[in-house]
C-alpha positions in Angstrom: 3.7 -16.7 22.6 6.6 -19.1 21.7 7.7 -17.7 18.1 9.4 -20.0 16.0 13.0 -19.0 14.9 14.8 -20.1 12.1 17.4 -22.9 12.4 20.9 -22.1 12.0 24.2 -20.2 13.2 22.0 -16.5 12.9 18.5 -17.8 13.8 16.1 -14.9 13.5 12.0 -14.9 14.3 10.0 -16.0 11.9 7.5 -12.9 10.7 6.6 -12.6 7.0 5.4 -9.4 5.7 2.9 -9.4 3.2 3.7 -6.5 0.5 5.6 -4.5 3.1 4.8 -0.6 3.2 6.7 2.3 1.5 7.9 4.8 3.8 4.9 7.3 4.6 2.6 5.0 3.8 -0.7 4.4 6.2 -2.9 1.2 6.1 -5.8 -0.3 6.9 -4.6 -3.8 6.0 -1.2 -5.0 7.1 -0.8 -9.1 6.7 2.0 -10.5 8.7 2.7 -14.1 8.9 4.1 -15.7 11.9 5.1 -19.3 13.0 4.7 -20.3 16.7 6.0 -23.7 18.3 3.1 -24.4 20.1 -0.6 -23.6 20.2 -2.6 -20.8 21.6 -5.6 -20.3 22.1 -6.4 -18.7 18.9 -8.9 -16.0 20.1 -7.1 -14.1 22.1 -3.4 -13.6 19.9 -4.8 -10.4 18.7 -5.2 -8.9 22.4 -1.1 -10.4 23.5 0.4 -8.8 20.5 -1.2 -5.4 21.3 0.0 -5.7 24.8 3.7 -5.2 23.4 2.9 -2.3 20.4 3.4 0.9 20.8 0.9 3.4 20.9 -1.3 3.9 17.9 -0.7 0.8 16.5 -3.3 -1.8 17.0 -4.0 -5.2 15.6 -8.3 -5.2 15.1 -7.8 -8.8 13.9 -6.3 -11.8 12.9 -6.7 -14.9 10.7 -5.8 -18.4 10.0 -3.4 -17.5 6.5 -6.0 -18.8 3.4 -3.7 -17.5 0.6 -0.1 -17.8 0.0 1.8 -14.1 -0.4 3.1 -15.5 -4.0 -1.0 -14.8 -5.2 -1.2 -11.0 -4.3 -1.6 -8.8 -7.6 -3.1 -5.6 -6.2 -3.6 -3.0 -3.7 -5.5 -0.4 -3.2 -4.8 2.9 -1.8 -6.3 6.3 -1.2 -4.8 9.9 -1.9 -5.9 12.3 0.6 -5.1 15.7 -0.6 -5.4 18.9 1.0 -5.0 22.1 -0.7 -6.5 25.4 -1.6 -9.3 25.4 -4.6 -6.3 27.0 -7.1 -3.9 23.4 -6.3 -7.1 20.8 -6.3 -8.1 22.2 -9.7 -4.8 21.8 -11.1 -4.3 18.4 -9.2 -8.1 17.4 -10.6 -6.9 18.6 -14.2 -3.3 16.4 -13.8 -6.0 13.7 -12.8 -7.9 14.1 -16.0 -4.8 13.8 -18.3 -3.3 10.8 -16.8 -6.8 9.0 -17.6 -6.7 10.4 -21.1 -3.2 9.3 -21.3 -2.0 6.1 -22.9 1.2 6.1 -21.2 2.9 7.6 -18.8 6.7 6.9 -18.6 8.5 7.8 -14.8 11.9 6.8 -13.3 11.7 3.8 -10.9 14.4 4.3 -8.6 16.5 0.7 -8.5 19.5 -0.5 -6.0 21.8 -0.5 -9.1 20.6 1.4 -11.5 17.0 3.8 -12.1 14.6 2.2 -14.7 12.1 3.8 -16.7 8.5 2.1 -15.9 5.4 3.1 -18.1 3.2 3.5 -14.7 0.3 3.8 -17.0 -0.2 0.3 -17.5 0.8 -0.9 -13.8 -3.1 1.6 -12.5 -6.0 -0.8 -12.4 -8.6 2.0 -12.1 -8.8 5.4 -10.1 -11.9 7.4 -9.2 -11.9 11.0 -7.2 -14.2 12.6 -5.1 -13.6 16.5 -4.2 -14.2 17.1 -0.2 -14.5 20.4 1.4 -10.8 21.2 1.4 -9.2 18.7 -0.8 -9.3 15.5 -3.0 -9.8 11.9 -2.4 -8.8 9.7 -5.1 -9.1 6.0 -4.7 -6.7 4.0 -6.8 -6.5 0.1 -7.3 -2.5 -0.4 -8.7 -0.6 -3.5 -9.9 1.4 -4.8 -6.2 2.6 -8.4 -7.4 5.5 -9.9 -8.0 6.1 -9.6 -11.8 4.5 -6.2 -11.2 4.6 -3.1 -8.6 3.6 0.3 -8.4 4.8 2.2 -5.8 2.4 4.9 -5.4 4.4 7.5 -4.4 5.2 7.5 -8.2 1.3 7.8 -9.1 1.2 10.8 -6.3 4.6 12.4 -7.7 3.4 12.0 -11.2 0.3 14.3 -10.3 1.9 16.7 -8.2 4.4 17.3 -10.8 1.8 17.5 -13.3 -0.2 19.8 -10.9 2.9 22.4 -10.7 2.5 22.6 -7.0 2.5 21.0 -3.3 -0.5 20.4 -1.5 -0.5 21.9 1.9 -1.0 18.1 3.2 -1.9 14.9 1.7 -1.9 10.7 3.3 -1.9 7.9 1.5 -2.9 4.5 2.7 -3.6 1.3 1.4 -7.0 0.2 2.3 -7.1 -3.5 0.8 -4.6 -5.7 -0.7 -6.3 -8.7 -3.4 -5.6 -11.1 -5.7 -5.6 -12.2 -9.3 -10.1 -12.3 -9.1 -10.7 -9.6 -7.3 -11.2 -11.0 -3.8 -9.8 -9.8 -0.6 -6.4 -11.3 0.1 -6.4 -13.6 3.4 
């Protein structure tokens, strides 16, 4: 494909990542925006770009871009957490406080300085489900511009809380949406 690059004495390939991942993070739902010179034949970009990823990573689709990046206010993400009964109790008891909770103040690490952030109000909703060996617990958090949670402060908020580490746990983002709810595109 002929990939547009930036004018200028360091020209660079024009790719625009849409709420870029934490390290560690999994997803379902990666946007990336990119500029080409000259037409394809739209139906089969999908199938090119997989031809040069390495394995495991896959594009399933792509899209025409409907939204601008500027209109994304949340993402959701699910905690899968594996532990024995004793850890999931505690984590589903950390769980239960931080909805009880009216605040929850953590430090936000910052490139100059750390900030203290009441997460609290940055959680849309959560919800949990117990599975055989573990917890799922499906959280919709603030992931716009005037405000961000990363969840890896959610997750060490209730591991902390749960006074223990789970013998394994994922998270991944499993949709990204804006200000009314609807799917971003």
């Amino acid at each position: 494909m002929d990939i547009w690059y930036t004018q200028g004495y360091n020209s660079r390939v024009y790719l625009l990542f849409a709420l870029p991942l934490a390290l560690g993070i999994e997803s379902f739902v990666e946007n990336l925006d990119i500029k080409l010179n000259t037409p394809v034949v739209y139906t089969c970009v999908s199938e090119r770009i997989n031809g040069y990823l390495p394995a495991g990573i896959e594009v399933f689709d792509h899209r025409v871009p409907v939204r601008k990046h500027s209109e994304i206010e949340a993402a959701r993400y699910l905690f899968d957490v594996r532990g024995g009964s004793d850890y999931i109790g505690a984590l589903i008891n950390a769980y239960n406080t931080l909805e009880n909770l009216d605040g929850v103040i953590m430090e936000k690490p910052g490139k100059k300085r750390n900030q203290s952030i009441d997460i609290k109000k940055q959680i849309r909703h959560t919800k949990y489900t117990t599975i055989e060996d573990g917890i799922l617990i499906d959280a919709m958090l603030d992931s716009g511009s005037q405000s961000y949670l990363n969840p890896h402060l959610l997750f060490r908020w209730l591991t902390k809380s749960a006074e223990g580490e789970p013998r394994s746990y994922r998270i991944i983002r499993t949709g990204v949406y804006v200000s009314n709810g609807e799917n971003f595109e």
